[in-house]
C-alpha positions in Angstrom: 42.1 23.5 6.0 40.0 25.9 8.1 43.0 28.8 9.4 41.9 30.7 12.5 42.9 33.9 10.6 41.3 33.4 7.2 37.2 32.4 6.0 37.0 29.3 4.5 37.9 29.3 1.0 39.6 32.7 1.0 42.4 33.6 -0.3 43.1 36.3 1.8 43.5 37.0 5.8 40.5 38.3 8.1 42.8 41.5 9.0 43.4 42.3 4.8 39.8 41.4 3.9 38.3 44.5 7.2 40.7 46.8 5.5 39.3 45.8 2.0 36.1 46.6 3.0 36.9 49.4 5.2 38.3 50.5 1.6 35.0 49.8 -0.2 33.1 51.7 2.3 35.1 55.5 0.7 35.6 54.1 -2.7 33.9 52.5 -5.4 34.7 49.0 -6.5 37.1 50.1 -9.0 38.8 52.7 -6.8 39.4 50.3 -3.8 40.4 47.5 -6.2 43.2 49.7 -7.4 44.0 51.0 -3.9 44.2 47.4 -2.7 46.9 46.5 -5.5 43.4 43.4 -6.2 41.6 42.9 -9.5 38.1 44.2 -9.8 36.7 41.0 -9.6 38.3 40.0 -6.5 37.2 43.2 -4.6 33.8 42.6 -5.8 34.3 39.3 -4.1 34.8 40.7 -1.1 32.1 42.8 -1.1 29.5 40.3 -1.8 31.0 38.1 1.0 30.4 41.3 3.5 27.1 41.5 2.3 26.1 38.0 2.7 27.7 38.0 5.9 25.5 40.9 6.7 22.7 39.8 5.6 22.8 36.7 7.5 23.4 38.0 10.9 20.6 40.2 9.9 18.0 40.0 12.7 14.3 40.0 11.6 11.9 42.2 12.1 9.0 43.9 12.2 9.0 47.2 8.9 6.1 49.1 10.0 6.3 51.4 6.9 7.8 50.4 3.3 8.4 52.5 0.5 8.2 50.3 -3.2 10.0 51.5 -5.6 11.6 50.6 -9.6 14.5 51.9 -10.8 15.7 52.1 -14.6 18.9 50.5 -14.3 19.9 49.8 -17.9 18.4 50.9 -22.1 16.0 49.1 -23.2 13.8 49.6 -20.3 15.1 47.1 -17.8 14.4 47.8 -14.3 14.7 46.6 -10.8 12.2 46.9 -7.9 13.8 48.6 -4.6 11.7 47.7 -1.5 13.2 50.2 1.5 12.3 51.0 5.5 11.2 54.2 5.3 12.4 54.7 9.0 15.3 54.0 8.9 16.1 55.0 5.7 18.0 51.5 4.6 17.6 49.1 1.5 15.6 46.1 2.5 15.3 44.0 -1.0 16.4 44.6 -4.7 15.0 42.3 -7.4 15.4 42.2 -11.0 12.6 44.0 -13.7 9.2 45.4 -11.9 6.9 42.1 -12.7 4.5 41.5 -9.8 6.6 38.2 -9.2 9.4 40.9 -8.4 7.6 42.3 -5.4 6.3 38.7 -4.3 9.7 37.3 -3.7 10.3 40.3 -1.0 6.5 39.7 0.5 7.2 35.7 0.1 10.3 36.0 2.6 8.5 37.6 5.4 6.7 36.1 7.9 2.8 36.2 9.3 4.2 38.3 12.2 5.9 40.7 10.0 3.4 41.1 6.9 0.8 41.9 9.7 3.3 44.2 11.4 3.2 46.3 8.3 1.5 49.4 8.9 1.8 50.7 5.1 3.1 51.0 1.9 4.5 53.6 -0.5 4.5 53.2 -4.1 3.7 54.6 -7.3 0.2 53.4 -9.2 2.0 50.4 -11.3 -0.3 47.6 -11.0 1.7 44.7 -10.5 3.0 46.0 -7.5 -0.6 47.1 -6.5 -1.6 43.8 -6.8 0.9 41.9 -5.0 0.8 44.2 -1.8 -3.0 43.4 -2.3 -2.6 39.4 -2.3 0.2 39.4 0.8 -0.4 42.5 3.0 -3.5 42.0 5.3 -5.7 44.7 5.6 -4.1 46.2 2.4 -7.1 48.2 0.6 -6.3 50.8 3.8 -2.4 50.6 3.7 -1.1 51.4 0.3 -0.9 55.4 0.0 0.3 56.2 -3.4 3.3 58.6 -3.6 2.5 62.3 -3.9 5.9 62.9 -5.5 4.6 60.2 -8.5 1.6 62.3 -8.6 2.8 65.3 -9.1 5.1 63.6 -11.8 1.9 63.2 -13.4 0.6 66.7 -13.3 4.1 68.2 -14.2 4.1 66.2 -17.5 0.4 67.4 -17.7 1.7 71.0 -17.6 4.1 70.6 -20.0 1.8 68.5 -22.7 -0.3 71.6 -22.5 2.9 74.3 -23.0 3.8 72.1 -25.9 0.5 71.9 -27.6 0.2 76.1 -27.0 3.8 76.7 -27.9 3.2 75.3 -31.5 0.4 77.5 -32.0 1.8 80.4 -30.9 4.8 80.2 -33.1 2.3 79.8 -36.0 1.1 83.0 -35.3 5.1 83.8 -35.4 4.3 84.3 -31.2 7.5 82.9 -28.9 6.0 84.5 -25.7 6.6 80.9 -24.3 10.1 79.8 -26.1 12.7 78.8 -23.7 9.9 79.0 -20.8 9.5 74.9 -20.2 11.4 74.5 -16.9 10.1 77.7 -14.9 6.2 75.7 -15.5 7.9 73.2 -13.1 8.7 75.5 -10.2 6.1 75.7 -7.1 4.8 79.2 -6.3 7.5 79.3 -2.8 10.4 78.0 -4.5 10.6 80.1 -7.1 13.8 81.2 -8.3 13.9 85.4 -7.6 15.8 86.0 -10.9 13.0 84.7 -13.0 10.4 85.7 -10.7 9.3 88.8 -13.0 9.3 87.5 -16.0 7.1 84.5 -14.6 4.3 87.3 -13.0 4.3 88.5 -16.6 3.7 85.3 -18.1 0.3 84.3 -15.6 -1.3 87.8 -16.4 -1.0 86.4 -19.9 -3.9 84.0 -19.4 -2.5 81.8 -21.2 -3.4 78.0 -21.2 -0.1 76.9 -19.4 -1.0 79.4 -17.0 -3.8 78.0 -16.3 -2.6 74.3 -16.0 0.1 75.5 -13.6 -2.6 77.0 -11.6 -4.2 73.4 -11.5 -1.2 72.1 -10.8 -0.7 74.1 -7.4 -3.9 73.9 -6.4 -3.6 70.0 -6.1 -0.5 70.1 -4.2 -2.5 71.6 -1.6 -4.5 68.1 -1.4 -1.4 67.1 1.1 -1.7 69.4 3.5 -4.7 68.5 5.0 -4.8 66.4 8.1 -8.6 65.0 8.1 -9.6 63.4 4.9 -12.9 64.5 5.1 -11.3 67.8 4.5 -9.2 66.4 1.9 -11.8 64.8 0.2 -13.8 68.0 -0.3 -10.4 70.1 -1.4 -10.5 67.0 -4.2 -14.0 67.3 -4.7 -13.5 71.4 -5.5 -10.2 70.7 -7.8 -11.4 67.7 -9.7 -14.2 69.9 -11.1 -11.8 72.8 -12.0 -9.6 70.2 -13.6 -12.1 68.9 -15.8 -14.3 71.6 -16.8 -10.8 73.6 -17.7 -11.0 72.2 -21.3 -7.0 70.9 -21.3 -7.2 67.8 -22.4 -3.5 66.4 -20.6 -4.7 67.8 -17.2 -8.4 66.0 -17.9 -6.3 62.6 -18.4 -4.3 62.8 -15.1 -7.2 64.3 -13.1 -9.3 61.1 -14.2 -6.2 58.9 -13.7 -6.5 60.1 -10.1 -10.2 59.4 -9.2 -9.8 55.9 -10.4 -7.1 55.4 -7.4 -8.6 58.5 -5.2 -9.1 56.0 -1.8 -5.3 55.2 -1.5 -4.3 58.6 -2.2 -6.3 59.8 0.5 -5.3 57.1 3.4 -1.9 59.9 3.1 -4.1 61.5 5.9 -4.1 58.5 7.6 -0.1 57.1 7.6 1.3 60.6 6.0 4.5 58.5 4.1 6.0 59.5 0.9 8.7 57.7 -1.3 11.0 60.7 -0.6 13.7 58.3 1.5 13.7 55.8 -1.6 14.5 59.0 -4.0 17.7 59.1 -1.5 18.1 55.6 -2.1 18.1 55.9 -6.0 20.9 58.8 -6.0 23.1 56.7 -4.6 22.2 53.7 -6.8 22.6 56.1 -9.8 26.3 56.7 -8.4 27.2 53.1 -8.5 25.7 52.6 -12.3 28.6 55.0 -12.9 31.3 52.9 -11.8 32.5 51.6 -15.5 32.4 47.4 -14.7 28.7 47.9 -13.0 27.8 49.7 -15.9 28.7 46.8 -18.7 27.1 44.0 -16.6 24.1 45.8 -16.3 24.0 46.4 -20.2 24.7 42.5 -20.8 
């Protein structure tokens, strides 16, 4: 029988499932179940009945900007591909594992009005979603702008394979001028921290190699702050010769890695989006892989 003060098939009223979920919105699932005197399964219930109820009443519209993103979200390297409004700052598709397929299903649900509303896209250089934004967004080649904050990822790890490879040899030469040094190579010049600050000025008058590929480094974070790409496009011109005449064979491999995809890092200039909202996103999806019965049913 349909009751005027339950939803078909509940088992519980309209009034007790708004405070369930006004419990759900300052607890996790577990929390509010216990709270609620429910099992976990039947406040999870409730939440994904909100949720669909949500999503249906969700009007549709035009995203002008999109950031794509995956996140690890069990071992074994499984993963799920977050699509988010980067206005707005809100969660706009979650799929299972990263495949191109993954990103098609979000494109696949939009219409022609909204896929040519799109003004551009935000992701890191993974292929599959490359190519799907490619195949559904029109006008593509001059919307995708891959992330800086990926970039930099890059060059980081660049740093780091070239403090590794120096750090061996100096400690065969029984040297440990760069032991326990890994995480200050990391830092940008202006956000050093003060009480390492000295010892980091003695390290780059060292010319050492790391030195030299944190140097690199800095230099290309400088590629964002131009506002004309023709500006930016001789700043890239300046540093990719630097970067591969320096002789460090990690930064060489990134530098190159770069050229290949040098048009959409450049169109930046032209929509200036990062992934920065969707790094948001994640910490609070890290949060809920916490909560213990999340955690085993994204491990089965």
């Amino acid at each position: 029988m349909r009751l005027p003060w339950a939803l078909p098939g509940s088992r519980m009223t309209i009034g007790f499932e708004r405070h369930a979920i006004d419990t759900l919105l300052e607890a996790d699932v577990l929390g509010a179940s216990r709270l609620l005197g429910l099992s976990w399964h039947e406040t999870w219930g409730v939440m994904e009945r909100a949720v669909a109820r949500g999503l249906k009443a969700k009007k549709r519209r035009v995203i002008p900007y999109l950031g794509v993103d995956e996140k690890s979200i069990a071992k074994r390297h499984r993963y799920m591909t977050l699509v988010a409004d980067l206005d707005r700052g809100t969660v706009e598709f979650i799929a299972f594992d990263r495949k191109k397929s993954s990103l098609d299903e979000f494109y696949q649900s939009l219409s022609s009005k909204q896929l040519a509303g799109i003004k551009a896209v935000a992701m890191d250089m993974w292929e599959p979603f490359v190519s799907s934004t490619w195949q559904y967004v029109p006008d593509a080649a001059s919307k995708i702008v891959f992330d800086r904050f990926h970039i930099m990822k890059h060059m980081l790890e660049a740093v780091d394979g070239v403090r590794k490879a120096e750090h061996r040899r100096l400690l065969a030469q029984g040297d440990e001028t760069l032991k326990r040094t890994k995480y200050l190579w990391f830092f940008s010049e202006e956000n050093f921290p003060r009480e390492h600050a000295e010892r980091f000025a003695r390290l780059k008058n060292l010319h050492l190699k790391t030195g030299r590929a944190w140097a690199i480094k800095e230099s290309l974070r400088d590629l964002w702050n131009y506002q004309r790409k023709g500006w930016a496009q001789r700043h890239w011109q300046a540093w990719y010769g630097w970067a591969t005449r320096s002789g460090l064979k990690p930064v060489i491999k990134v530098a190159r890695m770069i050229k290949t995809r040098l048009a959409n890092v450049l169109t930046y200039c032209d929509h200036r989006i990062t992934n920065a909202t969707i790094e948001g996103l994640n910490s609070k999806i890290q949060t809920v892989k916490k909560t213990p019965m999340v955690s085993a049913m994204a491990s089965t």
